[in-house]
C-alpha positions as CSV (number, residue, x, y, z in Angstrom):
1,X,63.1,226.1,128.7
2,X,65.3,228.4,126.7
3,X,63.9,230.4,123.6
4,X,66.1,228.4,121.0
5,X,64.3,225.1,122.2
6,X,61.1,226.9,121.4
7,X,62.1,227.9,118.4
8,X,62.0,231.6,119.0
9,X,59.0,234.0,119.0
10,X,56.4,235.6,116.5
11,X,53.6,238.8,117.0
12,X,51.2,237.9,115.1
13,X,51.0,241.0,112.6
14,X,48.4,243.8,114.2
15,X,48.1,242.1,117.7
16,X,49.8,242.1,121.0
17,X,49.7,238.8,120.9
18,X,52.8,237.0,120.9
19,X,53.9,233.2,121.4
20,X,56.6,230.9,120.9
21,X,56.9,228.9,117.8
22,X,56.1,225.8,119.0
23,X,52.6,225.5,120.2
24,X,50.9,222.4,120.8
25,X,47.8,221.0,118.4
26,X,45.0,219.4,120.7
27,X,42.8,217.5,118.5
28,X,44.6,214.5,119.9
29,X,43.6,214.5,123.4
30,X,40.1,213.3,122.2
31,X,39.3,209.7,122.3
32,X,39.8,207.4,118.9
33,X,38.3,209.4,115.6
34,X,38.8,212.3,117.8
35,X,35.6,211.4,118.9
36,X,34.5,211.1,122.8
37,X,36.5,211.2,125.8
38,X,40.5,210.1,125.9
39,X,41.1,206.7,127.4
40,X,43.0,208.2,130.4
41,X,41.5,212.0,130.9
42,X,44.2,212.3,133.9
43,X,47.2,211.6,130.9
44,X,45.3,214.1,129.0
45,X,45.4,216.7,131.8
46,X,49.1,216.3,131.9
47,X,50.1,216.5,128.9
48,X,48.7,219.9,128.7
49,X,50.6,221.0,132.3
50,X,53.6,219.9,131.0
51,X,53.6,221.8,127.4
52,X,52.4,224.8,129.5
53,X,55.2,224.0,131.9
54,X,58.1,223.6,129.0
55,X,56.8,227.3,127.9
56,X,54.5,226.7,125.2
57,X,52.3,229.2,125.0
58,X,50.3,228.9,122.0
59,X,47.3,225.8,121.9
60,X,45.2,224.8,119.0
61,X,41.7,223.3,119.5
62,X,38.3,223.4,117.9
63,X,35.2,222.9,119.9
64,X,34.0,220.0,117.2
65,X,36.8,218.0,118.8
66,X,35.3,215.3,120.5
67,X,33.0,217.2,120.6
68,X,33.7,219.4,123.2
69,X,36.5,217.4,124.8
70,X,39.4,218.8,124.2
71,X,38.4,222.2,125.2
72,X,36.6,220.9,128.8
73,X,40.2,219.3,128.9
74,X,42.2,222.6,128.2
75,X,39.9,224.3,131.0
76,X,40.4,221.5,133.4
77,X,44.0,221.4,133.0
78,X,45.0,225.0,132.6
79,X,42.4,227.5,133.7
80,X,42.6,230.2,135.1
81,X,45.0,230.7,132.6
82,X,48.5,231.9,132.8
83,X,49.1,235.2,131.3
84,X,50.3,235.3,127.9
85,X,48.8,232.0,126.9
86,X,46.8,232.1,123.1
87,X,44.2,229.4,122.3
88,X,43.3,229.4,119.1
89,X,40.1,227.7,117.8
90,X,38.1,226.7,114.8
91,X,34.8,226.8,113.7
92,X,33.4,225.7,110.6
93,X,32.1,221.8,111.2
94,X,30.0,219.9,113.7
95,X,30.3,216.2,114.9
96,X,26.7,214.9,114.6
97,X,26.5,211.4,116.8
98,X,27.4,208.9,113.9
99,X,31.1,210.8,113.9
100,X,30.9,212.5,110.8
101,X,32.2,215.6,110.3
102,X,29.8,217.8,108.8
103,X,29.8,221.6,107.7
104,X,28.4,224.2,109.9
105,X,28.8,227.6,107.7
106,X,25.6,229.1,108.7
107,X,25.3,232.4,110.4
108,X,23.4,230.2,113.1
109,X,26.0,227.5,113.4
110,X,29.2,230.1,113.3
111,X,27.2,232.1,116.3
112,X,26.5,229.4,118.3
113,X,29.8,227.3,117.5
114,X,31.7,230.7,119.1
115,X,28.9,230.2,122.2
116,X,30.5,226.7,122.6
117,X,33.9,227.5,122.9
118,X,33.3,230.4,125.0
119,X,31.7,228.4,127.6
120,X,33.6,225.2,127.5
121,X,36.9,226.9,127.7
122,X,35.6,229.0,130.2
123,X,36.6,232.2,128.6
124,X,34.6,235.6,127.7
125,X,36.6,236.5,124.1
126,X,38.4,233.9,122.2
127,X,42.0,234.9,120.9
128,X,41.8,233.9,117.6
129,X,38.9,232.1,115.4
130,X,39.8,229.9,112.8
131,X,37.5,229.4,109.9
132,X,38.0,226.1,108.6
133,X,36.4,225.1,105.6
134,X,35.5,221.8,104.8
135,X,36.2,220.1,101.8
136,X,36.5,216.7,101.1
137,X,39.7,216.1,102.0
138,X,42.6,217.6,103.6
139,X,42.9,219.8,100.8
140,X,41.2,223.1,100.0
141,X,38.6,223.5,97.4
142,X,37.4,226.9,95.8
143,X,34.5,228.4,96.5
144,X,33.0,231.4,98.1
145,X,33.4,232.0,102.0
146,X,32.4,235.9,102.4
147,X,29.5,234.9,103.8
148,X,31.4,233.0,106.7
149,X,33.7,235.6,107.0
150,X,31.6,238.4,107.7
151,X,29.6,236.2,110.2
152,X,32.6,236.1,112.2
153,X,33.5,239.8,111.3
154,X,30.4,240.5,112.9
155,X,31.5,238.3,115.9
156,X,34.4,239.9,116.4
157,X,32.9,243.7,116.6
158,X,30.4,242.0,119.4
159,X,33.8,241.1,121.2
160,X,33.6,237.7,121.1
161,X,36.6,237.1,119.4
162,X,39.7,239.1,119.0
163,X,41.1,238.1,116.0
164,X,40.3,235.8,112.8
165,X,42.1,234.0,110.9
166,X,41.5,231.0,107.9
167,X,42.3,227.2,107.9
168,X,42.4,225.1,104.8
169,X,41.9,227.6,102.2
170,X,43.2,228.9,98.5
171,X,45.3,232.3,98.0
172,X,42.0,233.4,96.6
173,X,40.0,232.8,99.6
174,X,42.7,234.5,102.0
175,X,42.4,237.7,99.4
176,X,38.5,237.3,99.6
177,X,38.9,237.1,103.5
178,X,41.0,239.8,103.7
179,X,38.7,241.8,101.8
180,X,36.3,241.7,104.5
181,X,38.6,242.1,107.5
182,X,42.1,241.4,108.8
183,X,43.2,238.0,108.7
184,X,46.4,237.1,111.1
185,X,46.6,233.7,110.3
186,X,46.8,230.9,107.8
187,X,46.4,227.2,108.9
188,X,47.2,224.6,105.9
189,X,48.7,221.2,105.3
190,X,52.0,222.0,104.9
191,X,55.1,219.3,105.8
192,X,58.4,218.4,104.2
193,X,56.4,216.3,101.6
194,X,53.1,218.4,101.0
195,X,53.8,222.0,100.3
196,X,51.1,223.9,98.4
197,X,51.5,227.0,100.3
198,X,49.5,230.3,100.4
199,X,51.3,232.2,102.9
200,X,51.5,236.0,102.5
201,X,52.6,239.2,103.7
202,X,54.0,238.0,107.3
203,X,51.1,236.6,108.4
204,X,51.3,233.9,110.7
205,X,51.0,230.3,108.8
206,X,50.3,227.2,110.8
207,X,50.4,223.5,109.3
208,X,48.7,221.2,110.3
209,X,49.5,217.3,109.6
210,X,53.1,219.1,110.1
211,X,54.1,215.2,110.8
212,X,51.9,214.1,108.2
213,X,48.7,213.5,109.9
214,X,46.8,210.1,110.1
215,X,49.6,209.1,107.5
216,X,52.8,210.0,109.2
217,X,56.0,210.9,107.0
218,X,58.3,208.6,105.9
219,X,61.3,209.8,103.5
220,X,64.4,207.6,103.6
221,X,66.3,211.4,103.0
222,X,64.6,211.8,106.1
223,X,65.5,209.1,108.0
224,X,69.2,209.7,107.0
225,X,69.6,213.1,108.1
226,X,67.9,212.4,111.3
227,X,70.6,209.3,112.1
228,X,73.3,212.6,111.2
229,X,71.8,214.6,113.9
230,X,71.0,212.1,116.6
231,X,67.6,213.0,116.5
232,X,64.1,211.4,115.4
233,X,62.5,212.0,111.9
234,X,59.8,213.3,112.9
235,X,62.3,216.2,115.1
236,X,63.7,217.1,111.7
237,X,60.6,217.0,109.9
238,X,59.9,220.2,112.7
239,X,63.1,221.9,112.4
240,X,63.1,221.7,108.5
241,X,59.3,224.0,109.0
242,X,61.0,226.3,111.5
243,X,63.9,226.9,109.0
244,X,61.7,227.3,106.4
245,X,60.4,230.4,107.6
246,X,60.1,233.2,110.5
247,X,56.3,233.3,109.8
248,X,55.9,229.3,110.2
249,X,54.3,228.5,113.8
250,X,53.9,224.6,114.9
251,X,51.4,223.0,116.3
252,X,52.4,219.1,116.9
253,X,49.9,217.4,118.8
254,X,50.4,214.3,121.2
255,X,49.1,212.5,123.9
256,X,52.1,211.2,126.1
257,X,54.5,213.7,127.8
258,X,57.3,212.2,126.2
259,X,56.7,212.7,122.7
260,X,55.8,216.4,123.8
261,X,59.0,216.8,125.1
262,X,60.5,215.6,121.7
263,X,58.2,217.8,119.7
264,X,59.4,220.7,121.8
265,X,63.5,219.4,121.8
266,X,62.9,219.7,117.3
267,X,63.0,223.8,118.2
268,X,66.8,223.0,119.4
269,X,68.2,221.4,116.3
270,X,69.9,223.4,113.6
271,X,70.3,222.2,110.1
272,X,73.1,223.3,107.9
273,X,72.4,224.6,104.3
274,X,73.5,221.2,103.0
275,X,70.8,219.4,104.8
276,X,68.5,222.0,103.9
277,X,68.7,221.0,100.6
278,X,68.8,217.5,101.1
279,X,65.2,218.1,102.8
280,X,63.8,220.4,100.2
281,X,65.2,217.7,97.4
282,X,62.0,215.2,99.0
283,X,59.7,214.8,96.7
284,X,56.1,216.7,96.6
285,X,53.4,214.0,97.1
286,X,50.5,215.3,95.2
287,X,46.9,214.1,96.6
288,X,44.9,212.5,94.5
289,X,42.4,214.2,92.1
């Protein structure tokens, strides 16, 4: 798989860690609600062989995913793990057995929710920690998270994890974060259509819903350039973030091999500046409140 289809590389800034812009987003290899076990777990397995295979290198997860799922999938599939590989995790919320998702911002729950992943992925450090904070929505809210921060701070001088880095947060919370410790990282709904965006300063930033989440994107503009191109909307939807900037890493998620490979072709198209601008003429859907 050449680099193009990949969509190049990015170091993320003060690491040696370096991956291809296309990763792939596991939350979907859990069962419905991303809650429980997948209906076919062998499926599961090879959808992560073959993004492995195609040369991603770079997978999201969270513990809280399932719970515990997607990561005792990842180690099934993939471990021992092939050199250069970064999983990236969260922590931040727990999945009591109603299906909630719940906060867990206590030094306790941090500790223990960086235990989890250790063990279920099978790994002694974890590459990079996510802390997510919950709001209620897909949106961020204000509000303090030094204290969650320096938990993980903490973490990371034990040598639990290598690096940290923030998901669905405010520019103020980044600057707060950063404050503390070196952030290399920034994971926030961010697609065509929604683009509040706190990126800074080259670090890496990661959307999630790129495809629009549990509400995928539809854009007539959309639909048009994609009949253009011979591709699929949600192809050019990818491509528009990878042109948008160097700093922008994917994370698509799927559970069939055959939408991977799509997600993974999107690193092969090249838009011209007029369909740029045709793409950046959508219109900004504001959430409610």
């Amino acid at each position: 798989m050449s680099e193009a289809t990949l969509g190049g590389r990015f170091t993320f800034p003060g690491t040696s860690l370096t991956v291809r812009r296309i990763g792939y987003g596991a939350m979907q290899l859990a069962g419905p609600g991303v809650s429980g076990p997948p209906k076919d777990p062998d499926a599961a397995v090879a959808v992560l062989r073959e993004a492995v295979a195609a040369g991603v290198n770079h997978i999201d997860t969270a513990d809280y995913y399932g719970p515990h799922v997607t990561n005792q999938i990842i180690r099934q599939a993939l471990h021992p793990y092939p050199a250069g590989l970064v999983i990236v995790t969260k922590l931040g919320a727990r999945r009591p057995p109603d299906g909630s998702w719940q906060p867990a911002i206590s030094r306790e729950d941090l500790t223990a929710g960086v235990h989890d992943n250790l063990r279920n992925l099978g790994l002694d450090a974890l590459d990079i920690v996510n802390y997510r904070v919950m709001g209620s929505g897909h949106g961020p809210e204000e509000g303090s998270i030094a204290e969650q921060v320096t938990v993980l701070a903490d973490l990371r001088r034990e040598g639990l994890i290598r690096h940290i880095g923030l998901s669905n947060v405010t520019a103020a919370q980044v600057a707060e974060a950063q404050a503390i410790t070196d952030v290399v990282c920034v994971q926030n709904n961010y697609n065509v259509v929604q683009r509040d965006d706190v990126a800074r300063q080259g670090i890496a930033y990661v959307p999630f819903f790129p495809l629009g989440g549990f509400t995928p994107l539809q854009s007539a503009t959309l639909s048009s350039v994609a009949g253009r191109l011979g591709a699929t909307p949600m192809q050019v939807a990818l491509a528009w973030l990878l042109h948008r900037s160097p700093t922008i890493l994917l994370i698509p998620g799927t559970s069939s091999v055959a939408h991977l490979r799509e997600n993974v072709a999107a690193g092969a198209l090249t838009l011209s500046a007029q369909t740029l601008a045709e793409l950046d003429g959508i219109a900004v859907a504001k959430s409610p409140g």
